[in-house]
N, C-alpha and C positions, 0 to 999 in steps of 0.2 A: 370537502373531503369525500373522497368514492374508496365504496368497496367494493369487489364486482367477484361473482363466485361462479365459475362457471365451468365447460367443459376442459378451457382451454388453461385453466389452473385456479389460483387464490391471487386476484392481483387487486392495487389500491395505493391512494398515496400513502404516502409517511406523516407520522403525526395527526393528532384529533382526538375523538373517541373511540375506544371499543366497537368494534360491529359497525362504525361509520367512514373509516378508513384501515389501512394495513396499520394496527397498533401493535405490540409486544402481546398482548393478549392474543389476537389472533391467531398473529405466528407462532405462536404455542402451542394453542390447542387441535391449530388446523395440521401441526407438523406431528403431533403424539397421535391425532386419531390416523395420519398417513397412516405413519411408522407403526403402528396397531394391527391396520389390516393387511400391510404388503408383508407382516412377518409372520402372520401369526399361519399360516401353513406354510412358514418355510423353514427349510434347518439352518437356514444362513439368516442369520439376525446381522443383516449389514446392508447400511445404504450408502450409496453415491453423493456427493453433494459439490456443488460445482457452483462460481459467481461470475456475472460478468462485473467489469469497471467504477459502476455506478457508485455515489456518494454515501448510497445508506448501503448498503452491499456487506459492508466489515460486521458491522452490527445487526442486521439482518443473519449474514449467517452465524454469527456468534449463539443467538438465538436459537435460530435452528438445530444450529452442532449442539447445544447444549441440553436442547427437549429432547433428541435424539437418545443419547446419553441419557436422560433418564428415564428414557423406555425400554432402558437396556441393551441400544441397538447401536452395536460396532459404526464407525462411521469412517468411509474413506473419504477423507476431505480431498480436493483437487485445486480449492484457492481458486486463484484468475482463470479463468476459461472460459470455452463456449457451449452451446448448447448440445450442437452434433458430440463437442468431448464428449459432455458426462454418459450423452446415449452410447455412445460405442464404448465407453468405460463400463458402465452397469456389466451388461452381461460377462467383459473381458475378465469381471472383480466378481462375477458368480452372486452379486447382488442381489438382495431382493425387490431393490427400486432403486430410485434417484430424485433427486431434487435440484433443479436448477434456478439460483435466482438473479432472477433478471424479468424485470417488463419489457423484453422487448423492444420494441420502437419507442416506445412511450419516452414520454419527457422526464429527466431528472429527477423530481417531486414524486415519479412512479417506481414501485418497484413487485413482485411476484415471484409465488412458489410454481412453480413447471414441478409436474408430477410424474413421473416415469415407472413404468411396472419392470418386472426381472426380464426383461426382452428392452431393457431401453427404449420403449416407445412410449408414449403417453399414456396414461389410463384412459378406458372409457366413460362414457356417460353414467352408465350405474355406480361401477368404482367412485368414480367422481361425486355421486348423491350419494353414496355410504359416506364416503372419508369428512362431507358437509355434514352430514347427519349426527353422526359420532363426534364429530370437534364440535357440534353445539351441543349436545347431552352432555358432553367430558364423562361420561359415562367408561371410563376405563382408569385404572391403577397406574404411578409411577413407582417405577424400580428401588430398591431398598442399595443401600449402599454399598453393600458386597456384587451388586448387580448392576449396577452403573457399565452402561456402552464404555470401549475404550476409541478413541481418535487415531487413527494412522495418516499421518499429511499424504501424498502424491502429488510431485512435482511434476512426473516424467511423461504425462497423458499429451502433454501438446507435440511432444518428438512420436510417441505411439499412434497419436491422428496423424500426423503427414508421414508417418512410414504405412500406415495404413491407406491413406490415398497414393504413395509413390506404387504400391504394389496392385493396384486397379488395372488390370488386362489393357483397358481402351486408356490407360495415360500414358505417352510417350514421353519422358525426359528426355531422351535425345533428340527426339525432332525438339522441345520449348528449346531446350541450350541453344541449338542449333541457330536458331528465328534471331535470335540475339534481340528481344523485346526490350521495349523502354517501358515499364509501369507505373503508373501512378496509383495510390492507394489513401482513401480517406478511410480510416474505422470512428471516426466523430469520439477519439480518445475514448475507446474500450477495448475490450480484449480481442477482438479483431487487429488490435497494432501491432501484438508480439505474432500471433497467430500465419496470418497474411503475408508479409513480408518473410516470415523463415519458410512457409512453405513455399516464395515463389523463391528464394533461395535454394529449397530443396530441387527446387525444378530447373533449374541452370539459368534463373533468371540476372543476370548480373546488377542492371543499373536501374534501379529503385528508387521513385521520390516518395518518401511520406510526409502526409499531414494529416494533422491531427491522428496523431500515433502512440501517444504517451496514455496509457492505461488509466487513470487518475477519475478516469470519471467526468471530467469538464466539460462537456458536452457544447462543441464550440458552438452548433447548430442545431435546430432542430432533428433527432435522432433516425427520424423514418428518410428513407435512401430514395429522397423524390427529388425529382428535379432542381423543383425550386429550391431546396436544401442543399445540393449538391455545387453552388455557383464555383466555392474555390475547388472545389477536384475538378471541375470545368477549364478555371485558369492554370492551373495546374499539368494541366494534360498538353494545352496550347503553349504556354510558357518553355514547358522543357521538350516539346516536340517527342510526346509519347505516343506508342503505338496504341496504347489505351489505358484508359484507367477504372478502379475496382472501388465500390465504398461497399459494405457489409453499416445492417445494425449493431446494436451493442453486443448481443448473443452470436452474433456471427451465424443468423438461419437464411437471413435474406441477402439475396445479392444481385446487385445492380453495375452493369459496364454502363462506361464511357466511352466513345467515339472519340477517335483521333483529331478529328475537326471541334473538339467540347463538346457537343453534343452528347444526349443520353439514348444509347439506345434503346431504353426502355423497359423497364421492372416485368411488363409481362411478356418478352421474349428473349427475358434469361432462360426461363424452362424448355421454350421453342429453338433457340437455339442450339442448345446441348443437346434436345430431343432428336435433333435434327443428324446430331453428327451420332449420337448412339444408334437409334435405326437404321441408321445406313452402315454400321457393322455390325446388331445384334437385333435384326427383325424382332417386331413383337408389337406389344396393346401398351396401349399410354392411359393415363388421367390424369384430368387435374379437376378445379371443385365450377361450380357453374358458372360462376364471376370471372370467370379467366377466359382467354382469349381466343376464338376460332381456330387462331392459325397454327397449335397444336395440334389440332383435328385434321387438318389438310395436310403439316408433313407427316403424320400418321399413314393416311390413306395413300402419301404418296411414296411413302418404301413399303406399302404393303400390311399396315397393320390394322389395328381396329380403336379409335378413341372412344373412352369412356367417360363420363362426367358422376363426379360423386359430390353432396352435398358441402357446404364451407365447412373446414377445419381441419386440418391437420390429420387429425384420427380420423375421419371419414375417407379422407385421398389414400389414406392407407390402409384402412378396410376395404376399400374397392380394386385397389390397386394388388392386394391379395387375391381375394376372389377373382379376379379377369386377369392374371399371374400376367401383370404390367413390367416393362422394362426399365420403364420410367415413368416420372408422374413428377405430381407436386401442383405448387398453387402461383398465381400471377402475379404473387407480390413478390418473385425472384427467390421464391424458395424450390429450390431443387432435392428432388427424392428418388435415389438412384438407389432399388435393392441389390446390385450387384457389392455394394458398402453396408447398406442400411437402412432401413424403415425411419428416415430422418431428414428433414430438410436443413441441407449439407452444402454452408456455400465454399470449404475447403475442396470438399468432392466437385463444384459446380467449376472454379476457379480453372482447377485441373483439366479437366475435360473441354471444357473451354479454350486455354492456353493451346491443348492438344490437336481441336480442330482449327483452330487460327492457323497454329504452324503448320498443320500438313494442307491445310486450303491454298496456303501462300498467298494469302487476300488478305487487305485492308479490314478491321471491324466495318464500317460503313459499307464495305463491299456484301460482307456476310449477311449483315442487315438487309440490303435490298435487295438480297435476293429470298427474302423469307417473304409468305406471307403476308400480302399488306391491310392492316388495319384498325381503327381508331375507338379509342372507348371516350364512353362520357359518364360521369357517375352525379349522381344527385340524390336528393332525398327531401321529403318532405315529412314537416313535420304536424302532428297531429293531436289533439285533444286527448286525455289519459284514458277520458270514460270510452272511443269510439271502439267497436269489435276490428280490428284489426283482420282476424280469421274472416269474417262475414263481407271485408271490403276483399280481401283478395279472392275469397268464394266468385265471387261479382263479376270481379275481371275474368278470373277463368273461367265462368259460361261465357262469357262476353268476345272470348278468344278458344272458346271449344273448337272451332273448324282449324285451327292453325294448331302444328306440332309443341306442344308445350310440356311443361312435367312440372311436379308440386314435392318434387322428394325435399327441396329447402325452399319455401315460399312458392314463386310462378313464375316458370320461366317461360318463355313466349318464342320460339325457333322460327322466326322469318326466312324468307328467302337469300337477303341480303344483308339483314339488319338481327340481334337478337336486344332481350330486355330481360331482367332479372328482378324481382322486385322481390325485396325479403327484409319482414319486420325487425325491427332490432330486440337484442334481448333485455335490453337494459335506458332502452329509451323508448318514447312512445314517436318514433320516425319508422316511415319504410325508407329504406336506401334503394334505388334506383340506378341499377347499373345497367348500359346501354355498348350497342358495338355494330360499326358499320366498316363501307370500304372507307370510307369522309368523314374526317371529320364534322361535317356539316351533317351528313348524313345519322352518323348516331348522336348528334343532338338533337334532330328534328324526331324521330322516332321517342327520344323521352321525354321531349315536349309537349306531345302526343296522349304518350301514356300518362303523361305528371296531370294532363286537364282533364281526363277521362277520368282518372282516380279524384283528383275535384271536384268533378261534377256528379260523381255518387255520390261526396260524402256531404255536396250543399239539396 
């Protein structure tokens, strides 16, 4: 059983103890001290709450709706949805937060509170150690019964997400209709099944296959949109001679194409791609977080902008992405973050924009592919003793790599000429993760083979 409490929410399996995985206690307490701090300077006692698919999802948010209500705080419920919904819902509902549950990638047995402030974005790091600090004090009052939150359902957020991406400046409907696309689409049975399919109907997509479409939760395969994972949207796409095919996670933040030939074109050149067709009609500065792939950085530089790198997570890509007023950004696990929508990694907004530049390229995906940036990562990690200083071995490396262009804003990153390295402790395990990237595949495994014996050999 895990519980894991961190920047990026309250997430844990189901079932166990208290405090040792996501129990009903938890989710009570960690849901009352939210709802404490996002209300208590506000006049709108109202939050967002939003589920994807998953098994414990009904009872999860039963939960939550229910601690809500007795913090005295209005709740819009939204039912089945994705994550981009509830963020563009918050602010549209004058909100003072949101809550979305869903883990993510995570396997079935997972599931998590997503914390949203009255801007639909994620809370920060501080918000984040208050809302943990106060849900273990329970140091706060619940509502007396003349004061009990009231519930309003809201069905209508998934027609208001794709009229909200239909009305995006750079999305063409009539060039997609036009294209006349075959799609194929895996959501791994979440809310991505109703989502994805009406918006590529919103787009003049006619002829649709779906699998694993049915909202239920079943999770046919493992949830994270990787390759290996992806075999039947691969037969899928060969079978019905699609021009490509789409899987999203269960939140529908991440998104991953398929190549017309099955192939994947690649989790980290979903953001490269669309970055690619935006800059070339809306010049500007990009970011994405240090783990993600060069060849953002190159078509950056080659419409004329400026690439930035912000620390891993979400809320960092979009603190930097503010401050260096970015066009686009986001992270290399196919989460796309376009403020011209919103401060959210948005794979309805990525789908669209994508569809947009396919059809006015008049190229094959595989076409579009090679002509990006060509590059290969390697990720690894090594694991290590609980008592060793973690801080003190990376200190090590970076004198050890002082002369070469490096940066420490999320562990050490190491800027080779040809090759980069990434090494960054985990929060919640005693590994560093080791992520690597060259032109070769051959080439960024040899550079973390490199670093992986070098960090060996300080710590024998």
């Amino acid at each position: 059983m895990t519980l894991i409490k961190s920047i990026s929410g309250i997430r844990g399996t189901i079932g166990g103890r208290a405090g040792e995985a996501l129990t009903p206690i938890d989710i009570v307490k960690f849901t009352a001290a939210f709802a404490k701090l996002m209300t208590a300077e506000s006049e709108n006692k109202k939050i967002v709450v939003g589920r994807d698919a998953r098994i414990s999802g009904e009872m999860v948010s039963n939960l939550v709706i229910g601690t809500l209500q007795s913090v005295g705080v209005d709740v819009i419920d939204l039912g089945l949805s994705t994550t981009p919904t509830v963020e563009i819902a918050v602010p549209l509902e004058q909100a003072a937060g949101g809550i979305i549950l869903t883990a993510s990638h995570n396997p079935a047995q997972w599931n998590a509170l997503k914390l949203l402030n009255h801007k639909g974005e994620f809370i920060n790091d501080i918000q984040g150690q208050e809302v943990l600090a106060l849900g273990e004090s329970l140091d706060f009052d619940f509502s007396e019964v003349y004061d009990l939150g009231k519930v309003t359902k809201n069905t209508a957020y998934e027609q208001k997400h794709i009229e909200h991406v239909l009305a995006l400046d750079l999305v063409d409907v009539a060039a997609i209709k036009a294209a006349n696309f075959r799609v194929a689409v895996d959501a791994v049975n979440s809310t991505g099944g109703t989502f994805i399919p009406s918006l590529l109907t919103a787009l003049g997509v006619e002829t649709i296959f779906k699998i694993h479409c049915t909202p239920n939760g079943d999770f046919p395969h493992n949830p994270e949109p990787l390759k290996e994972h992806l075999t039947d949207l691969s037969a899928a796409v060969i079978a019905n001679k699609a021009d490509l095919g789409i899987a999203v996670d269960p939140d529908v933040d991440r998104l991953v194409f398929m190549m017309e030939d099955g192939d994947l074109f690649g989790e980290e050149y979903t953001l490269v791609a669309v970055a690619d067709y935006i800059l070339k009609n809306t010049p500007g500065n990009t970011v994405s977080n240090l783990s993600s792939t060069r060849a953002l950085r190159d078509v950056t530089l080659k419409n004329g902008g400026q690439y930035f790198a912000a620390a891993v997570g979400e809320v960092n890509v979009v603190t930097k992405m503010k401050a260096e007023h970015a066009v686009i950004g986001g992270e290399g696990n196919g989460g796309i973050i376009y403020p011209a929508s919103h401060y959210g990694r948005d794979s309805l907004v990525g789908v669209a924009l994508f569809l947009t530049h396919l059809a006015k390229e008049k190229k094959k995906v595989s076409e579009i592919r090679a002509e990006l940036p060509q590059y290969f990562m390697s990720k690894n990690k090594i694991t290590l003793t609980p008592t060793l200083d973690i801080d003190d071995l990376l200190a090590k490396m970076q004198a050890k790599y002082a002369h070469e262009n490096h940066t420490t804003i999320d562990g050490l990153k190491i800027d080779f000429e040809n090759e980069w390295v990434h090494l960054r402790k985990s929060n919640t395990e005693p590994i560093i993760r080791i992520y690597s990237e060259g032109p070769t595949p051959e080439a960024a495994e040899a550079i973390a083979q490199k670093i992986i014996s070098e960090i060996e050999a300080i710590i024998k």
